[in-house]
C-alpha positions as CSV (number, residue, x, y, z in Angstrom):
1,X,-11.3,20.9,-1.6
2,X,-8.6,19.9,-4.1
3,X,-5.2,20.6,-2.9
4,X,-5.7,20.1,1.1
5,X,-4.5,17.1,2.7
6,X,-5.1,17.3,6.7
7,X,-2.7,14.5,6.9
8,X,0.4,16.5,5.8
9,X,1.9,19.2,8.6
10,X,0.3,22.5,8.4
11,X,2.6,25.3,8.0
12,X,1.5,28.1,10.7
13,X,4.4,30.9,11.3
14,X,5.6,34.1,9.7
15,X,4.8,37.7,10.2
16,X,1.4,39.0,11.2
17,X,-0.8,40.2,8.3
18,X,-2.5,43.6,9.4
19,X,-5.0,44.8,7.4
20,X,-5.7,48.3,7.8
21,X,-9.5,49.2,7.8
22,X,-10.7,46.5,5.0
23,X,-13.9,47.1,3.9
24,X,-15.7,43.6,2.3
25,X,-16.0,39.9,4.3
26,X,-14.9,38.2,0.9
27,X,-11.6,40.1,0.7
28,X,-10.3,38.9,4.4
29,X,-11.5,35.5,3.4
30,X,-9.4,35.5,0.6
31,X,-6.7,37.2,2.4
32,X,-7.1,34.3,4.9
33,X,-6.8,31.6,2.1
34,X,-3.7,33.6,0.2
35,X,-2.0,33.2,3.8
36,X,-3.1,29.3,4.8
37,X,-1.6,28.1,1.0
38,X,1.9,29.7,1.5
39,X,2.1,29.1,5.7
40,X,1.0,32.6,7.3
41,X,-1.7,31.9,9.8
42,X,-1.8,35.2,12.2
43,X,-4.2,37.7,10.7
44,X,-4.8,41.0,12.7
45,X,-7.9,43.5,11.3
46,X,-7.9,46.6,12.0
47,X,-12.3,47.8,12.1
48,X,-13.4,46.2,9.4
49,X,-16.3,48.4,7.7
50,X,-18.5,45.3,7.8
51,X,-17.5,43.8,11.1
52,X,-16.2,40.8,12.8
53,X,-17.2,37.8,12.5
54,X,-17.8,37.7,9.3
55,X,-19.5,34.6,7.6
56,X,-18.7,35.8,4.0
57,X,-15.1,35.6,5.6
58,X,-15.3,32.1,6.5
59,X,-17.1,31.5,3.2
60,X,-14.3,32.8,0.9
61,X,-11.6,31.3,3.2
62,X,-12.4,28.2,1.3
63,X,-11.2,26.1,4.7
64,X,-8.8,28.2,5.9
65,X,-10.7,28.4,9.3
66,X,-7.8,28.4,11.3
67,X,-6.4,31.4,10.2
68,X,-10.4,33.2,10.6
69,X,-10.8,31.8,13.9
70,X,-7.6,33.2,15.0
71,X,-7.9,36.4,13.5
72,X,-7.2,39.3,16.2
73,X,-9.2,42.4,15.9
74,X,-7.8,46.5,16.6
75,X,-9.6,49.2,17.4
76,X,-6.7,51.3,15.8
77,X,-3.7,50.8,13.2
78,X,-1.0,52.1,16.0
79,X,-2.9,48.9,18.6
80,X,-2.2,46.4,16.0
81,X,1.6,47.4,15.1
82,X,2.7,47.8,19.0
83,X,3.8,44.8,19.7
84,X,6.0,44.2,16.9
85,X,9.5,44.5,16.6
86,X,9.7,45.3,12.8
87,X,7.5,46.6,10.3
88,X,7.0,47.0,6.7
89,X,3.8,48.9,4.6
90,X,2.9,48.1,1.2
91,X,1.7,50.4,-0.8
92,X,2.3,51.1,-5.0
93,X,2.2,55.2,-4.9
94,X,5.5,57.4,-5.2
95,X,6.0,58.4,-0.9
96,X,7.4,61.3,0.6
97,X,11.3,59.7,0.8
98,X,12.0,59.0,4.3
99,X,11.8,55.5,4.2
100,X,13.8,52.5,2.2
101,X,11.6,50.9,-0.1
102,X,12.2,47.5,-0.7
103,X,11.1,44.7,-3.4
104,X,8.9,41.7,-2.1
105,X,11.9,39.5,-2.3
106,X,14.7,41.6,-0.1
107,X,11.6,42.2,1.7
108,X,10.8,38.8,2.5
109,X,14.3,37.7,3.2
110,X,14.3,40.5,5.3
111,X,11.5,39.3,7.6
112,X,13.4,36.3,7.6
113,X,15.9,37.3,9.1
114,X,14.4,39.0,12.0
115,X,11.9,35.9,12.1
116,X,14.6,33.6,13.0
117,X,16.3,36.2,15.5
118,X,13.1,36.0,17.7
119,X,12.0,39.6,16.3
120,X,8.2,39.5,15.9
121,X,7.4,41.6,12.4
122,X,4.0,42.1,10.4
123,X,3.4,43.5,7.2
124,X,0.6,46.3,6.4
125,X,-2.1,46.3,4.0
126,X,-4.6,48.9,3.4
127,X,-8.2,49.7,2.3
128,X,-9.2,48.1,-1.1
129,X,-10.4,51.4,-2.7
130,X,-7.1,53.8,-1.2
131,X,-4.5,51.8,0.1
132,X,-2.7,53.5,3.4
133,X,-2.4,56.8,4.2
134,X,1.0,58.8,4.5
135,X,0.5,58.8,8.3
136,X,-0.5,55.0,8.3
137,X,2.4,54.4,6.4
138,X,4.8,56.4,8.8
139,X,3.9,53.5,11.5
140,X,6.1,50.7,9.4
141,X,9.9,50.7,9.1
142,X,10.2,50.3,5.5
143,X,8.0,50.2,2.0
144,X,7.5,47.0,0.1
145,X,6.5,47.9,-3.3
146,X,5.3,45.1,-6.0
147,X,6.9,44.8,-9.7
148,X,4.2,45.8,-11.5
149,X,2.6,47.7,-14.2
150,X,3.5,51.1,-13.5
151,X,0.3,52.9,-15.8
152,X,-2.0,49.5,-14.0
153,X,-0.5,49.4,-10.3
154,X,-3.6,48.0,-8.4
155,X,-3.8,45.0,-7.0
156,X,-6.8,43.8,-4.9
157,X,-6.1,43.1,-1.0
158,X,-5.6,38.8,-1.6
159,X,-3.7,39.6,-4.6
160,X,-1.3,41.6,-2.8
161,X,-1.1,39.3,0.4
162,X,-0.6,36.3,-1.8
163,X,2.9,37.9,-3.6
164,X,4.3,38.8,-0.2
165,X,2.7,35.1,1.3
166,X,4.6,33.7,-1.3
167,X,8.0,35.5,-1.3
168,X,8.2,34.7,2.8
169,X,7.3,31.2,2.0
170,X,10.4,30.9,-0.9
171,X,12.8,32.1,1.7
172,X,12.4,29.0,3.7
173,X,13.1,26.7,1.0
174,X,16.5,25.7,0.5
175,X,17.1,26.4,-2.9
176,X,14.9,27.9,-5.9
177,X,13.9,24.8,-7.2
178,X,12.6,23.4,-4.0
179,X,8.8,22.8,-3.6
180,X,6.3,21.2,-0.7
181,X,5.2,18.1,-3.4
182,X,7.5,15.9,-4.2
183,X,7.3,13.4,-7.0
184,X,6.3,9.6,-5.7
185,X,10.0,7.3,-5.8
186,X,9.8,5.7,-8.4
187,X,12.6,3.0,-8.7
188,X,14.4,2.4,-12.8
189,X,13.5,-1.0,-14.5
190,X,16.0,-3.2,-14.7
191,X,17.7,-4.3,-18.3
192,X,16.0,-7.7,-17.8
193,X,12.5,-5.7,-17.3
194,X,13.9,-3.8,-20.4
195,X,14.3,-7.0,-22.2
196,X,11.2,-8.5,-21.2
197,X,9.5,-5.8,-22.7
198,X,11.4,-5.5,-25.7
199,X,10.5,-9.7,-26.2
200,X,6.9,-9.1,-25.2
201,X,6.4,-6.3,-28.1
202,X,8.6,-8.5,-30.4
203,X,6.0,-11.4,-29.8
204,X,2.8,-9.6,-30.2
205,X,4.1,-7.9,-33.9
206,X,5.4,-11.5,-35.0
207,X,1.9,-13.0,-34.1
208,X,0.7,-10.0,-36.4
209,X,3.2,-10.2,-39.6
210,X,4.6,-7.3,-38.7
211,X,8.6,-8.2,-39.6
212,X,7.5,-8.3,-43.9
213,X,9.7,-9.0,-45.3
214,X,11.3,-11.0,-43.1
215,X,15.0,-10.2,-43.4
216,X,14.2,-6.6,-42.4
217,X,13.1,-8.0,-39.0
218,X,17.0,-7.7,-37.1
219,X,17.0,-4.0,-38.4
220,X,13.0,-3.3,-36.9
221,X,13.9,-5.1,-33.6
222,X,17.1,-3.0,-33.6
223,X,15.1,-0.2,-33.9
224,X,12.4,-1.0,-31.3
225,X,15.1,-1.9,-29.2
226,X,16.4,1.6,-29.1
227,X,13.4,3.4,-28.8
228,X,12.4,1.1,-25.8
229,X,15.3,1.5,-23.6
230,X,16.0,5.3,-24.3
231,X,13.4,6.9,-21.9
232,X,14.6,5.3,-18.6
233,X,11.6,3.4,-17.6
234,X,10.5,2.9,-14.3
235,X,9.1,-0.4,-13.4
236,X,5.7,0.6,-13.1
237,X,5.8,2.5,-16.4
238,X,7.1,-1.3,-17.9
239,X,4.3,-2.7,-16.2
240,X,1.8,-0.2,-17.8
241,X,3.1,-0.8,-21.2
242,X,3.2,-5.1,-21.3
243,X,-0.5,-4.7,-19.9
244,X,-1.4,-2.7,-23.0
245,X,0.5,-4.8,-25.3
246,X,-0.9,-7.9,-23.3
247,X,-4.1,-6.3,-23.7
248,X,-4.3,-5.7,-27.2
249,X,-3.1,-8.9,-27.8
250,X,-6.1,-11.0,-26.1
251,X,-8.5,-8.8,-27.7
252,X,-7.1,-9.9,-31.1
253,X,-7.3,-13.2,-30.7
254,X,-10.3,-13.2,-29.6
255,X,-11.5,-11.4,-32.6
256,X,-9.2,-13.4,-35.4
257,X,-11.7,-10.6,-37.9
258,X,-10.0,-7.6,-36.8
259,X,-6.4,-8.9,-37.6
260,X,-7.8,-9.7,-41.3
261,X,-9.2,-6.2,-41.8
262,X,-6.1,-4.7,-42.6
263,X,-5.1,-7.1,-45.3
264,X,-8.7,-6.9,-46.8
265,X,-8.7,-3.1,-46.9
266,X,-5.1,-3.4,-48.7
267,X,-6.8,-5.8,-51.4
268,X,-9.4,-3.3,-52.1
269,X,-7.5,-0.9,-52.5
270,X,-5.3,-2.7,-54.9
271,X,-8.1,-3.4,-57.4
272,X,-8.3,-7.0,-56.3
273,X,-6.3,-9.9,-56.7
274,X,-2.9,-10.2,-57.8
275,X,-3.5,-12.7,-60.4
């Protein structure tokens, strides 16, 4: 599958994902694969309507077989919350008060926090079709509630996993910009790479009457010259471009017809002959 590499470290820590009563396979496979691509791995069900295991799980996991094989299953909502130290329930509807509802982002700091304290903390989901119920809800600390669409609140159960997967995951990174792929190091060309370029694209266009008339050459080559060393190439990139150029410039000679072509068209289209 595109995107997995079993050679890289797998990320496998965070809060416990409950889910509350979820009702299809597919949805707790994609729950399982929302959690394996931002570093969650400890999934809890609470009786799933179709029961466990569940090989349209597995199937929508898309490889994420380490958080399905792990997956712990409740009889009970209170079962799955009781041995956690801190607990927050997501849910979009207007509650009762009595509890602080938080955004995904304070939320995931939040867990964090506790997280690195030794605190063990989960987050809730519920049903697909209803969400959790006031007395479901009553089991958590606090509310997380998405960002969203007030008049089009309703995400589906991955959906909703995937913001919070993703919010936890950002508050290990040190700094916004921060991501698990990194660029290859790629190191600068040197200004003797630079000029060997700029001589090996100055030799293919004289070899092609390019510099007509000829005293306009020093201002083209000035040009060129600019427009070559203003990027910041890297030494592969200056490799890349003298194969083209080196390229290009075998197939011409082995073809001296194409190089006339151009000359011939501009005859025609001149009405012939000078004289």
């Amino acid at each position: 599958m595109a995107g997995t590499n079993s050679e890289r470290e797998l990320l496998t820590e965070g809060p416990a994902i409950i889910l509350a009563y979820p009702q299809l396979g597919e949805n707790i496979g994609m729950v399982a694969r929302a959690m394996a691509n931002f570093g969650l791995s400890e999934l809890r069900l609470v009786n799933p309507r179709d029961g466990w295991p569940n090989e349209k799980a597995r199937s929508a996991a898309s490889r994420a077989d380490h958080v399905i094989d792990n997956a712990k299953l409740y009889g009970s909502l209170e079962e799955a919350v009781a041995d956690l130290n801190f607990v927050y329930a997501t849910t979009a509807r207007d509650r009762d008060g009595f509890k602080p509802v938080r955004s995904p982002i304070v939320a995931a700091r939040e867990l964090r926090t506790r997280f690195k304290g030794g605190e063990a903390v989960g987050i809730i989901f519920g049903r697909e079709r209803t969400g959790l119920t006031n007395e479901e809800v009553s089991l958590a600390d606090e509310i997380v509630t998405f960002p969203v669409n007030p008049a089009f609140a309703s995400l589906n159960l991955a959906q909703a996993v995937l913001l919070m997967s993703y919010e936890w995951l950002k508050t290990g990174m040190a700094s916004e910009d921060e991501t698990s792929f990194q660029a290859i190091a790629q190191r600068p060309a040197t200004k003797e790479q630079l000029q060997g370029l700029v001589d090996h694209m100055e030799e293919a266009l004289e070899a092609r009457n390019y510099f007509r008339p000829a005293d306009k050459k020093p201002k083209l080559m000035e040009n060129l010259r600019a427009v070559l060393t203003r990027p910041g190439f890297t030494e592969s990139e200056i490799q890349v471009l003298r194969g083209v150029i080196s390229s290009l410039d075998r197939f011409t000679r082995e073809n001296p017809r194409g190089s006339g072509a151009p000359d011939q068209g501009r005859k025609a289209r001149s009405g012939g002959d000078d004289d």
